[in-house]
TORTIFI-375224 format. One record per residue (C-alpha): x, y, z; residue in one letter; residue number from 1. Coordinates in nm, 2 decimals, padded with zeros to 4 digits. Layout:
% TORTIFI-375224
X_Y_Z_A_NUM
...
***
This chain:
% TORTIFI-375224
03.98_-23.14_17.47_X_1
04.30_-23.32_17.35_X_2
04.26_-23.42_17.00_X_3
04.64_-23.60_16.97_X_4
04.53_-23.86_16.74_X_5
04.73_-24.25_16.80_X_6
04.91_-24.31_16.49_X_7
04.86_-24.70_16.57_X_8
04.52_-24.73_16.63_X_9
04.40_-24.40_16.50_X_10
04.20_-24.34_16.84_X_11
04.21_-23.97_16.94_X_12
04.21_-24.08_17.34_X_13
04.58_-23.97_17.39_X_14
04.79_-23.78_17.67_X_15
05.10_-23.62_17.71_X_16
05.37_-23.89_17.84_X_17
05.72_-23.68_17.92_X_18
05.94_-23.59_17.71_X_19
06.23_-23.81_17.50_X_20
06.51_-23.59_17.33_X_21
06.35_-23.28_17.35_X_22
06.03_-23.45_17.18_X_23
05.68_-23.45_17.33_X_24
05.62_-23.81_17.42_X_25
05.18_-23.95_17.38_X_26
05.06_-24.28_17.52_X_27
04.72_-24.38_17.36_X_28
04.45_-24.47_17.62_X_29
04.31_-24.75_17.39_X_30
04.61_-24.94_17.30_X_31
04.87_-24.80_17.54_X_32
05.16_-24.77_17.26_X_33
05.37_-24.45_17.30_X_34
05.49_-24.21_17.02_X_35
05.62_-23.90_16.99_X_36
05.38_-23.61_16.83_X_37
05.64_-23.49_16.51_X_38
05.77_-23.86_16.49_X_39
05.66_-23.96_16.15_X_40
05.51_-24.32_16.14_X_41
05.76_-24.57_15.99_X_42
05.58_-24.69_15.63_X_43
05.60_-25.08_15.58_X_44
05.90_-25.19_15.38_X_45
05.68_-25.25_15.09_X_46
05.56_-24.88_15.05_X_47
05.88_-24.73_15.12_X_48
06.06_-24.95_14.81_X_49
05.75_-24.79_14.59_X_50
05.88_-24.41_14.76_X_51
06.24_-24.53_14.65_X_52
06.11_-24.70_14.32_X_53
05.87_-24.41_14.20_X_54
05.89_-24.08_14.37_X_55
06.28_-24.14_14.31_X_56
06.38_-24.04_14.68_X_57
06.74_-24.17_14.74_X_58
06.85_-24.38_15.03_X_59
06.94_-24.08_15.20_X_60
06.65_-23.87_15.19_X_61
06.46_-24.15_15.35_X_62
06.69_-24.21_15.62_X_63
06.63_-23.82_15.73_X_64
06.27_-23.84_15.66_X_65
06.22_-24.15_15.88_X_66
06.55_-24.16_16.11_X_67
06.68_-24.45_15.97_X_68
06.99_-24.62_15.88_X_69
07.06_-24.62_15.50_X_70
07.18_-24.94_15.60_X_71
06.85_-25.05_15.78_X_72
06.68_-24.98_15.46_X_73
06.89_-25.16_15.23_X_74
06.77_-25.49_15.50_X_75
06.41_-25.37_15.42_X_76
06.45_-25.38_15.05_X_77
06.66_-25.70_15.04_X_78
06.33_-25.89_15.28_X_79
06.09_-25.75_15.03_X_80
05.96_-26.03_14.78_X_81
05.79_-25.91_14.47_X_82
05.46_-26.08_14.32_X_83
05.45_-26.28_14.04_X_84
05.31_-26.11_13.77_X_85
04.97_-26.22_13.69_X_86
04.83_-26.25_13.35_X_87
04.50_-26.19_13.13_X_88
04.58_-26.39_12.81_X_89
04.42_-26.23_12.50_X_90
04.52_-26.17_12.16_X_91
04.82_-25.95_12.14_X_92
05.09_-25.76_11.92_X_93
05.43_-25.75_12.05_X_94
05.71_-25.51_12.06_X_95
06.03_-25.66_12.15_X_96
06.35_-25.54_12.22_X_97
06.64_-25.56_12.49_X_98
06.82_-25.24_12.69_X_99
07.16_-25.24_12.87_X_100
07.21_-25.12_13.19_X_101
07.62_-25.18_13.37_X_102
07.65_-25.53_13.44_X_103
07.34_-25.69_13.27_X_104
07.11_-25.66_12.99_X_105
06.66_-25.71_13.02_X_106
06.48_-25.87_12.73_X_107
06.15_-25.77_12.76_X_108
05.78_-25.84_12.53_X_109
05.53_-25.58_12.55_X_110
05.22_-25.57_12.44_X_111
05.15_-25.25_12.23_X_112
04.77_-25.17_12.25_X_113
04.76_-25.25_12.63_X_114
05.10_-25.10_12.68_X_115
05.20_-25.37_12.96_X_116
05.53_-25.58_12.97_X_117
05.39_-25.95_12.96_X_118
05.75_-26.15_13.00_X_119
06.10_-26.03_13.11_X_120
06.41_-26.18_13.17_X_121
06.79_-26.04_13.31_X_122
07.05_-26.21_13.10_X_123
07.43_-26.09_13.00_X_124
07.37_-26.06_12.66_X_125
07.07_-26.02_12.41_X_126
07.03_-26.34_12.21_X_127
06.74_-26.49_12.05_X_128
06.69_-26.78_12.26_X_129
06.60_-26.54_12.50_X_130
06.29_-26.40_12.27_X_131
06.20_-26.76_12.18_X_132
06.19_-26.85_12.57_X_133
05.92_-26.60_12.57_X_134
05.74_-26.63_12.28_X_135
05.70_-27.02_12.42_X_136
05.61_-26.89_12.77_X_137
05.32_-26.63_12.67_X_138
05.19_-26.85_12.45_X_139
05.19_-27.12_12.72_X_140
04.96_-26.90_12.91_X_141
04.70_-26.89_12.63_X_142
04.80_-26.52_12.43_X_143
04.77_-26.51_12.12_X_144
05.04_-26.36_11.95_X_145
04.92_-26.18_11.61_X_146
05.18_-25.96_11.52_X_147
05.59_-25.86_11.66_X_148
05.71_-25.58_11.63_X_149
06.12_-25.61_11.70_X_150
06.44_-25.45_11.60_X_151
06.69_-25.59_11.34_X_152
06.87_-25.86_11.50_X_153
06.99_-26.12_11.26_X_154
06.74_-26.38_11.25_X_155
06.48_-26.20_11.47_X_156
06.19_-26.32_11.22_X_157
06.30_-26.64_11.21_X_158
06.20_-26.66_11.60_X_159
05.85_-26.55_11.53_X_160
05.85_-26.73_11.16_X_161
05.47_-26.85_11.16_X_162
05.33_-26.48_11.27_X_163
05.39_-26.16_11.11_X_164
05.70_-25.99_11.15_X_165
05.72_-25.59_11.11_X_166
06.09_-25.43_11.10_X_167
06.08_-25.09_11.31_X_168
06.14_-24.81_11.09_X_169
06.32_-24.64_11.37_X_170
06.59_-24.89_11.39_X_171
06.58_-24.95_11.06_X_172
06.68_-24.59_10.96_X_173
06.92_-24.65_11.25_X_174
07.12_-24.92_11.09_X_175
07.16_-24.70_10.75_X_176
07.22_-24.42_10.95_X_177
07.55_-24.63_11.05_X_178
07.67_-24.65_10.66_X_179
07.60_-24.32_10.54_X_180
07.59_-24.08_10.87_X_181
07.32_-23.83_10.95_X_182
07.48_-23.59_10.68_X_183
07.63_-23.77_10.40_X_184
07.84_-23.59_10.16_X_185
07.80_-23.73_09.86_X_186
07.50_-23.70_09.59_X_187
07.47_-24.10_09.60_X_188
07.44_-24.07_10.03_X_189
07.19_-23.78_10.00_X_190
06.96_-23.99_09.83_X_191
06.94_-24.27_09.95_X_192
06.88_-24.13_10.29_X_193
06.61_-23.96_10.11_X_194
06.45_-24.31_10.05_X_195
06.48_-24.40_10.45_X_196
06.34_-24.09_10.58_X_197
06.03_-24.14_10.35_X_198
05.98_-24.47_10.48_X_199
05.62_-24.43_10.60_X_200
05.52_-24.32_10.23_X_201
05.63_-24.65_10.06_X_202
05.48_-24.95_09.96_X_203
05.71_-25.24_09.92_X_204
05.69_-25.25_09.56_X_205
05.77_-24.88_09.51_X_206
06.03_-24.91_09.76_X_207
06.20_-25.20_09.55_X_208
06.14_-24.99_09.25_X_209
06.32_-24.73_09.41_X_210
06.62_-24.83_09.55_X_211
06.68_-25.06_09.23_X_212
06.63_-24.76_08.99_X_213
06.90_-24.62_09.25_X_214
07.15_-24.90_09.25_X_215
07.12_-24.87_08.86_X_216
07.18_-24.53_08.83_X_217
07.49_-24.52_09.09_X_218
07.63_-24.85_08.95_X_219
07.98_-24.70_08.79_X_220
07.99_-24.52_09.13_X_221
07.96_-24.82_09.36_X_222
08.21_-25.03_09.14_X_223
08.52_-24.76_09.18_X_224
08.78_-24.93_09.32_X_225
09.10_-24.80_09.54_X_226
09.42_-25.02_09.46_X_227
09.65_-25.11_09.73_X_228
10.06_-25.18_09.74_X_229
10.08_-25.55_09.64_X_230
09.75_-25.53_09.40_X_231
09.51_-25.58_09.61_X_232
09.21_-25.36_09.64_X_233
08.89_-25.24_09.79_X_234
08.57_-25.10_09.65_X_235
08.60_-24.70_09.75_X_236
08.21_-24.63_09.87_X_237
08.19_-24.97_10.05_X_238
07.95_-24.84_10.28_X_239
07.70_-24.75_10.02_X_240
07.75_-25.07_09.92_X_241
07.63_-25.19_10.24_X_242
07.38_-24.97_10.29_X_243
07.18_-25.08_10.01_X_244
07.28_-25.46_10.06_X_245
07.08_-25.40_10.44_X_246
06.82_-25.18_10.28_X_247
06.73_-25.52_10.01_X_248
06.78_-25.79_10.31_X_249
06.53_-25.54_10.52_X_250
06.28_-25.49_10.29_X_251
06.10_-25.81_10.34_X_252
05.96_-25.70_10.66_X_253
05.96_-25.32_10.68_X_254
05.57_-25.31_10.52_X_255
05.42_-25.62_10.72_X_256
05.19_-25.36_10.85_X_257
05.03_-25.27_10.50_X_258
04.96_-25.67_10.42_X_259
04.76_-25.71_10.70_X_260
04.38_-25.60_10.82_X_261
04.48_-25.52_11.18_X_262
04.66_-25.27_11.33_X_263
05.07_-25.37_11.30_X_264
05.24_-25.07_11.53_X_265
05.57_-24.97_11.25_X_266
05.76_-24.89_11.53_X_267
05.85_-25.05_11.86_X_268
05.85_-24.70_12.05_X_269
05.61_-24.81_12.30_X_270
05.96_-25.03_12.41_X_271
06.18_-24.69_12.35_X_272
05.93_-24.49_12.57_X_273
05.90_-24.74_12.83_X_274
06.33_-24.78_12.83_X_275
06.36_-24.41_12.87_X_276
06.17_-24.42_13.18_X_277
06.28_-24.74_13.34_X_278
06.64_-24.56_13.29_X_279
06.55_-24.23_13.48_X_280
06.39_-24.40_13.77_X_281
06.71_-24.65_13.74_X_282
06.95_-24.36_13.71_X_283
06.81_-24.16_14.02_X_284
06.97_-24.46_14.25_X_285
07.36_-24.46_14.08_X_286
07.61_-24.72_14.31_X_287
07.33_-24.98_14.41_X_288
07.41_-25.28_14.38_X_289
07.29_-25.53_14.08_X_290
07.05_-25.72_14.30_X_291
06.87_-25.46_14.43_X_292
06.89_-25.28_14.09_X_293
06.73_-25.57_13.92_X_294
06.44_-25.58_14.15_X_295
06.41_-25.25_14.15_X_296
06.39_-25.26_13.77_X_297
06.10_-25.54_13.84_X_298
05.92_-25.32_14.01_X_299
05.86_-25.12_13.77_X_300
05.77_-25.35_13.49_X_301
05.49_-25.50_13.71_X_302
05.38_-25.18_13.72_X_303
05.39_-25.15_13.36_X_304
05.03_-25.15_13.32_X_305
04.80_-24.84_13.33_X_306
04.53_-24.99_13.49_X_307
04.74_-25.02_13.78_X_308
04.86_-24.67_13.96_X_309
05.17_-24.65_14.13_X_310
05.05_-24.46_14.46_X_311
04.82_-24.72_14.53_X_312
05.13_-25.01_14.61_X_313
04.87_-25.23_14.81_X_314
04.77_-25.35_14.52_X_315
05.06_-25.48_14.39_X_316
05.16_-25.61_14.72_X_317
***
């Protein structure tokens, strides 16, 4: 009994039909379609983007597994529309941040607990009208914004003035890092590094105390000067003196998350985690083109949340 099962209409009714290329050619009984028995069936163009988006297979492995054109692809892709994102407005805590990619730049709020990118944008540059565009957007919708969680770009807070504002350690350590170095070299640099990499063991006031105590000891130090032809001069460790200028202008908002009954994430590594991955998948497709790059990108951050798996692209569709 022939068992040939019609890849159209799924009805097992099939016979043989000739022979096309050296291929064994079927016609189905039910809905008279031909195909050929090894002839893979061609996915629709909205399940073969999530093959290219998520299983990371390049424009030339699907061309061989399907006999396409790369270029016949590419047509697919460009055709596809995405959804609009929809939205379940609750009360939320925000990490914000921005990542680079060649070309263009994403801004992106993410909601921590539920670990979802709620509002995106493609821009050229990272600026804070950008977050404040968002901020207004979500809350718009009906969120609740409780807390933000956000890097140290010059008047970040100031965006998000009316809710609490937490500095990320991470970047925070970052932006020291970029006075005194991972390994500075003088008693003075050692400890003050000290201070940063104990971050999570402060309290604001100790951490005042601390670096003040600091600044007192070290004040001869930071005032040596090195004279230049003409009489000018420059202070010789002025990047300890920057260091702890940032480390007072920080410390308003690096212990938010002890003032406050609810859960303030310290970090924005939910964002770092999430920009790690979006760059792999990105970086598995080098040479596209920014278009499709961007939507390729906005593929992934609807799928951003967990509750929705990536194998199962109907849903999203």
């Amino acid at each position: 009994m022939n068992k040939k099962k019609c890849p159209f209409c799924n009805n097992n009714k099939c016979v043989k039909k000739g022979f096309q290329q050296g291929h064994q050619r079927w016609q189905c009984k039910n809905c008279k379609k031909k195909f050929q028995a090894n002839k893979k069936v061609l996915p629709g163009k909205e399940e073969l983007f999530c093959l290219y988006t998520f299983s990371k297979q390049t424009l030339s492995e699907l061309s061989q597994e399907y006999n396409l054109k790369t270029k016949t692809i590419q047509n697919l892709f460009d055709e596809i529309i995405l959804p609009i994102k929809t939205h379940n407005p609750r009360v939320i805590s925000l990490a914000v941040d921005t990542t680079f990619f060649d070309g263009f730049a994403v801004v992106v709020l993410r909601d921590q607990k539920g670990k979802e990118c709620l509002w995106w944008k493609f821009t050229d540059k990272e600026s804070l009208n950008y977050y404040y565009e968002g901020k207004l957007f979500l809350e718009k919708l009906g969120y609740t914004i409780r807390s933000v969680t956000g890097d140290g770009l010059p008047g970040l807070p100031s965006v998000y003035h009316s809710i609490p504002f937490q500095y990320c350690h991470f970047h925070a350590k970052k932006n020291i890092r970029r006075y005194i170095t991972k390994n500075p070299q003088t008693k003075a640099g050692i400890e003050l590094k000290f201070i940063m990499d104990n971050l999570k063991n402060y309290t604001h006031e100790r951490f005042l105390k601390d670096i003040t105590n600091w600044e007192i000891k070290y004040s001869d130090f930071l005032r040596e000067r090195t004279y230049h032809p003409g009489g000018s001069y420059s202070y010789t460790h002025c990047r300890l003196r920057g260091a702890i200028r940032s480390m007072k202008k920080m410390s308003e908002f690096l212990f938010t998350y002890q003032k406050y009954y609810f859960f303030i994430p310290a970090t924005t590594n939910t964002l770092e985690g999430f920009f790690a991955h979006l760059k792999v998948r990105v970086g598995a497709h080098r040479g596209i083109s920014i278009p499709r790059k961007q939507k390729l990108i906005e593929l992934i951050l609807l799928n951003s949340c967990n509750s929705f798996k990536k194998n199962m692209w109907k849903k999203l569709f």
